[in-house]
C-alpha positions as CSV (number, residue, x, y, z in Angstrom):
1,X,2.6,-1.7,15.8
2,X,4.2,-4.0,13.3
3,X,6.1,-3.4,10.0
4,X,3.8,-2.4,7.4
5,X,6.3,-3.7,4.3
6,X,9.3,-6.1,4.1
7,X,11.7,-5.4,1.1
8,X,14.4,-7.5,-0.5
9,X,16.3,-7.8,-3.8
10,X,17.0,-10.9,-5.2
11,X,17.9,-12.3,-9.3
12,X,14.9,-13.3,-10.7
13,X,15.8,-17.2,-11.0
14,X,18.5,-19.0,-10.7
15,X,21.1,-18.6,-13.4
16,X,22.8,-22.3,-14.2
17,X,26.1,-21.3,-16.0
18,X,26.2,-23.6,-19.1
19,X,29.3,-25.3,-19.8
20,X,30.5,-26.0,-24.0
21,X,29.6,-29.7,-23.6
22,X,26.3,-28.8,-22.9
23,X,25.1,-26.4,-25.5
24,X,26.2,-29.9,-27.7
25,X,24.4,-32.2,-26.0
26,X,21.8,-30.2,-26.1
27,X,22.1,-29.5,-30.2
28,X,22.4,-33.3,-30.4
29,X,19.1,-33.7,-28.7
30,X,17.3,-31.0,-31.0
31,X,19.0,-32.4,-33.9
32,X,17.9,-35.8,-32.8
33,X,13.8,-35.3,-32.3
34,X,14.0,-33.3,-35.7
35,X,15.7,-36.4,-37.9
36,X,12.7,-38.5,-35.8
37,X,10.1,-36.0,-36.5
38,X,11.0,-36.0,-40.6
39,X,10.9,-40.0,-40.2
40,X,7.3,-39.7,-39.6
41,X,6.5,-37.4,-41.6
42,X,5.7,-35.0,-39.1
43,X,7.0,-31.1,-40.8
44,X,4.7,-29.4,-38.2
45,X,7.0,-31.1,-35.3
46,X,10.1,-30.7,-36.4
47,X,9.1,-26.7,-37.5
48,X,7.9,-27.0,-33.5
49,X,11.4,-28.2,-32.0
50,X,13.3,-25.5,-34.3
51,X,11.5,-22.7,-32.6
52,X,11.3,-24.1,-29.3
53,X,15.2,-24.7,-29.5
54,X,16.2,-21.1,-31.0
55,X,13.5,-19.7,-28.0
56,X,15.5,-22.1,-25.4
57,X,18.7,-21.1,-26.2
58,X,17.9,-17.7,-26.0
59,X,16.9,-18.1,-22.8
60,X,19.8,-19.6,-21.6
61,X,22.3,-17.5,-22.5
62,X,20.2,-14.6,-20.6
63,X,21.3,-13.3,-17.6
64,X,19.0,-12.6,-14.7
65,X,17.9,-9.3,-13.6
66,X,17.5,-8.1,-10.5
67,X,13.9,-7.2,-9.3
68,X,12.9,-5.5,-5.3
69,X,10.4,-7.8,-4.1
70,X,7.9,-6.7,-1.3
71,X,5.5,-8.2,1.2
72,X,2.8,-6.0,2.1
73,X,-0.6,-5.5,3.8
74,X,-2.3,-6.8,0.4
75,X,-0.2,-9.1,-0.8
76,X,3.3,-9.6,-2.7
77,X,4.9,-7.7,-5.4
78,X,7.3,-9.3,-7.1
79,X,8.9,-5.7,-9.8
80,X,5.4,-4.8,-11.3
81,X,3.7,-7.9,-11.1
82,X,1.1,-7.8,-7.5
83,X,-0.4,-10.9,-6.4
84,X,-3.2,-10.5,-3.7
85,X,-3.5,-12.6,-0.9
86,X,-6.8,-13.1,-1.7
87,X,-5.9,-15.0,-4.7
88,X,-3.4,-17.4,-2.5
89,X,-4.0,-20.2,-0.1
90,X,-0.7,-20.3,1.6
91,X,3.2,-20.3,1.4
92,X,6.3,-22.1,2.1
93,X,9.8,-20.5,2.9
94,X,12.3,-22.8,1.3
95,X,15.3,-23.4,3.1
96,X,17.8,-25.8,1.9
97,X,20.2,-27.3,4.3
98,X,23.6,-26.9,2.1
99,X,25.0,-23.3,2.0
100,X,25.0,-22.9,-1.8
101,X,21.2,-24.0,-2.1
102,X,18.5,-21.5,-3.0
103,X,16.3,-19.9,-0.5
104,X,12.8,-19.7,-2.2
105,X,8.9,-18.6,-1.3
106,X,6.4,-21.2,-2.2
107,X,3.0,-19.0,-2.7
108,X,0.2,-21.6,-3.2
109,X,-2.2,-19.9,-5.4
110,X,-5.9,-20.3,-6.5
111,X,-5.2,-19.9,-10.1
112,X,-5.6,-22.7,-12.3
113,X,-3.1,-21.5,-14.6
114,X,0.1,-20.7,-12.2
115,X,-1.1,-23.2,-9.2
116,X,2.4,-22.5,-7.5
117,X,4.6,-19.3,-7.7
118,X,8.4,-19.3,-6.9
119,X,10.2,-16.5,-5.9
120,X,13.5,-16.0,-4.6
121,X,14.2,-15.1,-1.3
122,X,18.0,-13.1,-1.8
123,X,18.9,-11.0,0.8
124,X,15.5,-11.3,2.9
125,X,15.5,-11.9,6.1
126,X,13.6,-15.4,6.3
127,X,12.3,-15.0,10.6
128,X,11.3,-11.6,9.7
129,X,8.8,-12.9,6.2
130,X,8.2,-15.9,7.9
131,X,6.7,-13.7,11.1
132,X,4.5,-11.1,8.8
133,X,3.5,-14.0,6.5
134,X,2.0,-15.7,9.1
135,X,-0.6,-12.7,9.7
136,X,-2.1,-12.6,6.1
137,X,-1.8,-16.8,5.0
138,X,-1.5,-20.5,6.4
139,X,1.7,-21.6,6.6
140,X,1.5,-25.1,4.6
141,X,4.3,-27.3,3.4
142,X,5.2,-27.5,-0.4
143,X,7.6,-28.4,-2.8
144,X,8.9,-27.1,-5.5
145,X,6.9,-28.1,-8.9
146,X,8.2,-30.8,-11.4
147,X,8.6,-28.4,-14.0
148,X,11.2,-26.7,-12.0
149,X,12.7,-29.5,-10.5
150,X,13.6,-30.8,-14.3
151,X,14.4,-27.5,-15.4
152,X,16.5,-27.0,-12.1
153,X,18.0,-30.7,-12.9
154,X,19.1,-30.2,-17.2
155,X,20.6,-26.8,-16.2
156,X,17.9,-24.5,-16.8
């Protein structure tokens, strides 16, 4: 009979470690699309690139926690949060080439909202997921979304 669960503990994204120089370029920026927005007249925007850039910064500065993630019979858990197979089409394992890349599961899902779901792969062992992913969804290439391929690429 085969395993019933596969567990593994990984940081919930991938923490960029922000250098001086860019916590200034990025205050530039912000400081930048304000003096714009007030050039138009446009209050509401600038008010909108404050709070966006006091939330941003926040989150940069935070450090990731770790979560357990499991694959089981009904779908994956990812801490407290369970998504059903039912609810995905298929998934992708990730694997970059370069040793200091990020091993990641691609979950396709059926949700208009959160069409693709990225989750870290940490300490998993990839044959092993790969094998018991195989019996609950299609294996179908993706890519990573263009969200996180900008956030990935500013440092995010």
């Amino acid at each position: 009979m085969g395993q019933q669960e596969i567990h593994w503990r990984a940081k919930e994204y991938v923490f960029h470690k922000k250098s001086v120089d860019w916590y200034w370029y990025f205050g530039l920026v912000v400081v930048c699309l304000i003096a714009f927005s007030i050039y138009v007249d446009n209050i509401l925007f600038a008010f909108v690139v404050g709070i966006g850039a006091f939330t941003m910064i926040l989150n940069a500065t935070k450090i990731p926690d770790t979560v357990n993630y499991t694959a089981t019979s009904r779908g994956i858990k990812t801490g407290k949060i369970q998504y059903p197979y039912s609810t995905l089409d298929s998934f992708w394992l990730n694997i970059p080439k370069e040793e200091s890349g990020e091993k990641i599961l691609l979950l396709r899902s059926q949700k208009i909202s959160m069409p693709m779901i990225v989750i870290p792969l940490g300490d998993a062992d990839i044959d092993e997921l790969h094998g018991f992913l195989l019996n609950f969804l299609e294996e179908k290439e993706s890519s990573l979304p263009l969200g996180q391929i900008f956030m990935n690429l500013i440092g995010f």
